[in-house]
N, C-alpha and C positions, 0 to 999 in steps of 0.2 A: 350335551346329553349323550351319553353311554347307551348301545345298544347292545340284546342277546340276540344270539343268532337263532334259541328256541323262538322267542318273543318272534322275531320277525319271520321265521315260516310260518306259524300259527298264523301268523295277522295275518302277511300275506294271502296267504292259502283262502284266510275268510274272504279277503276283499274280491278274489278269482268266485264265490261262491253267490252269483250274484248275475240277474240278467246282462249287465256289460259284461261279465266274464264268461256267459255262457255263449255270447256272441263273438267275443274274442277268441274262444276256441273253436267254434264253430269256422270261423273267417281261416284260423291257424290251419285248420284240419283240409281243407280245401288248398290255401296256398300250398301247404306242404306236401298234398297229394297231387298237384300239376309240379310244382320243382323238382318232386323226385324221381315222376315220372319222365319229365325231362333229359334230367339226368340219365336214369338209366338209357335214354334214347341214346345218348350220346356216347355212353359205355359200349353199347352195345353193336353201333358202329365205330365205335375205337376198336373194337375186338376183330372185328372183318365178318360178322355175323351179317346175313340179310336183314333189313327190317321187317316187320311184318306190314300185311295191308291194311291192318285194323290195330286200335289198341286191344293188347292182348299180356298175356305173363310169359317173356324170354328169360331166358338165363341170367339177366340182373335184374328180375321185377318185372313190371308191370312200363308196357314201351310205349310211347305215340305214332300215330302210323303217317308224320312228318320227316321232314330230312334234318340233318344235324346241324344244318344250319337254323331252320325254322324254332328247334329245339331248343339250342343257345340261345334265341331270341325268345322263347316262352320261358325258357327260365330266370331271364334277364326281368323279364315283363313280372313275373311273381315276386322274383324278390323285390320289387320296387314295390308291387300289391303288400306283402307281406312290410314294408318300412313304414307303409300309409297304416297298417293296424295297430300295429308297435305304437305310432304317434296318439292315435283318436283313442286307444285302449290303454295306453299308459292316464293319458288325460281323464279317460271316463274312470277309471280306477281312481285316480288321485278325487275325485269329485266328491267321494265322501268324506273328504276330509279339508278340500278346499274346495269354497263355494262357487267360485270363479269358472271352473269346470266341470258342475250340475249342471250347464244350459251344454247339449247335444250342436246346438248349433254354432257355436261355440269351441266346441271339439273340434267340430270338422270341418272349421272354416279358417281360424287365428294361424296364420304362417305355413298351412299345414303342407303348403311345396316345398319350403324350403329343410324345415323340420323333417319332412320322411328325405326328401336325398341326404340329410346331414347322417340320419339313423342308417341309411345303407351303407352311406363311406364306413359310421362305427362298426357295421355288422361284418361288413366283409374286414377289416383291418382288425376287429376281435376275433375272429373266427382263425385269420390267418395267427395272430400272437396266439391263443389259447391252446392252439394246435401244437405251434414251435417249443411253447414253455412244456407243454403237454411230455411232446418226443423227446426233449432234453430230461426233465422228472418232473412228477405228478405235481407235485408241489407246486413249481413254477406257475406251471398249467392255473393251477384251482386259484393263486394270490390274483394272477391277472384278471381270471374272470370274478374274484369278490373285487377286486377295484372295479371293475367295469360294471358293478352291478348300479350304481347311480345312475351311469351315462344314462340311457331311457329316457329316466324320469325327467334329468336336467332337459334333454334337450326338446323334449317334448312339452312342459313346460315353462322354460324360459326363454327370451328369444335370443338366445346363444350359437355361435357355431360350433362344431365338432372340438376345436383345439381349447374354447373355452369351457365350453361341455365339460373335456379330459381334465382341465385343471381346476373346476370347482369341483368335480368328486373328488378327484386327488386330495383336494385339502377337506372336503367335510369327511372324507371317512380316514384321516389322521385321528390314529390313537383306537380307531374300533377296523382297522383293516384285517385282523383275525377272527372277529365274529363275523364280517361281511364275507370272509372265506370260508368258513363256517359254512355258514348260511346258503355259496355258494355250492358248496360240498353235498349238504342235506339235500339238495334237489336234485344234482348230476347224478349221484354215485348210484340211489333207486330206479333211474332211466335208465343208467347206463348199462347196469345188469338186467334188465328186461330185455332190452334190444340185443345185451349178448350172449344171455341164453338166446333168445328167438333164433339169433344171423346162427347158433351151433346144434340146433333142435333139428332133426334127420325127421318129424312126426309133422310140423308145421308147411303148408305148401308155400311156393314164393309168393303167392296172393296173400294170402293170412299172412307171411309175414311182412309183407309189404303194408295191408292195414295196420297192424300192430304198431309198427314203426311210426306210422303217419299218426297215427292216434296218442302215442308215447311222447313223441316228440312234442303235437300241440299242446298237448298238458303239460311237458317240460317248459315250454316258452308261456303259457299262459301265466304260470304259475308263479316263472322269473319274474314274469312284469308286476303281479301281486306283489311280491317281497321288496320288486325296486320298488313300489308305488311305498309302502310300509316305509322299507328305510329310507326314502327321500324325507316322509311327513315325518321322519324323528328325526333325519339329520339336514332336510333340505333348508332349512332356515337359519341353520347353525353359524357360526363365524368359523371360521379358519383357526386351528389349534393352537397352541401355544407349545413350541418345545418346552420337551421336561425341563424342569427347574426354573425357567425364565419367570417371570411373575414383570405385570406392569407397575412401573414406577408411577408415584401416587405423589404430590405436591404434600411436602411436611407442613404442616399446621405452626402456627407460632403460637407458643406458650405464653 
């Protein structure tokens, strides 16, 4: 089966329009507003700034009023919160379409230790590739992250590790890895210009654009897992492609 990349934001998008999706942004909008608050903690004593006593808005956002080491470990701790969503919200996503993961208990119960550390190793190992293809040309960038838009769904769904994970996408989106870039494209590129108009707007305070971001971003990620849950259910079942021209050899008949 041949997917569009229109086809699959639309779906996508619907399957996010939805009490599980409204709770998987909700969860996104929290992890991403302690990560980055984190974050900026840790910028901010990189920089040789004092911290403040209180969480408050420094010069990179919105800081916690922890030491940088405590910081590192709250961000460490989120994004493991944020790999445990990813798994229960790919799943509940996928549940209108496979029956198996309509039962909640179900969700959050089947592998789901091993399932979220397997999603963290992918997240931080995509984050770091998507970056490199990114600063070398755009392109690079965008093909890796439409190949890695399956990872999610596999791993959250089947009881795979990461390395298997990587090589059943690899072969179900053979032959559709330009609509899946696509499709990868349709979602980044409208984010990406929000948050960079916001980081060049002189009218925006660092507070406002620190919500913004956190708020842009959990609908970027909510939205991802939509279109993976989509293109898993048209290509998760698929077999593995066949190079152009090969055709299988079929037993001749005798006349």
């Amino acid at each position: 089966m041949s997917v569009h990349a229109r086809t699959l934001v639309v779906s996508g998008v619907r399957r996010v329009t939805s009490p599980a999706g409204a709770a998987l942004f909700v969860t996104f909008v929290l992890a991403l507003a302690a990560f980055n608050a984190a974050v900026n903690t840790l910028l901010t004593a990189a920089a040789g700034t004092p911290l403040p006593a209180g969480a408050t808005v420094a010069e990179y956002g919105v800081v916690l009023p922890v030491s940088p080491a405590v910081a590192g470990l709250f961000a460490l701790v989120t994004l493991l919160v944020g790999s445990f969503a990813v798994v229960v919200g790919s799943r509940r996503l996928l549940g209108r379409s496979a029956s198996r993961w309509a039962d909640p208990v179900e969700c959050l119960t089947h592998r789901v230790v091993p399932a979220t550390f397997a999603v963290f190793v992918v997240s931080v190992a995509a984050a770091v590739a998507v970056a490199v293809g990114t600063v070398l040309l755009v392109v690079p960038g965008v093909v890796v992250a439409g190949h890695l838009l399956l990872v999610p769904s596999v791993l959250a769904a089947e009881d795979v590790g990461v390395l298997a994970a990587l090589r059943r996408s690899w072969q179900r989106a053979a032959g559709d890895r330009l609509e899946l870039a696509t499709a990868a494209l349709a979602l980044v590129v409208p984010a990406a210009l929000v948050a960079v108009g916001a980081s060049f707007s002189y009218v925006l305070s660092p507070g406002v654009e620190f919500g913004l971001g956190v708020v842009v971003g959990a609908a970027l990620l909510a939205a991802w897992l939509g279109v993976a849950a989509e293109a898993y259910h048209q290509l998760g079942s698929s077999p593995a492609r066949q190079p152009t021209g090969s055709r299988s050899r079929r037993p001749s008949r005798a006349l």
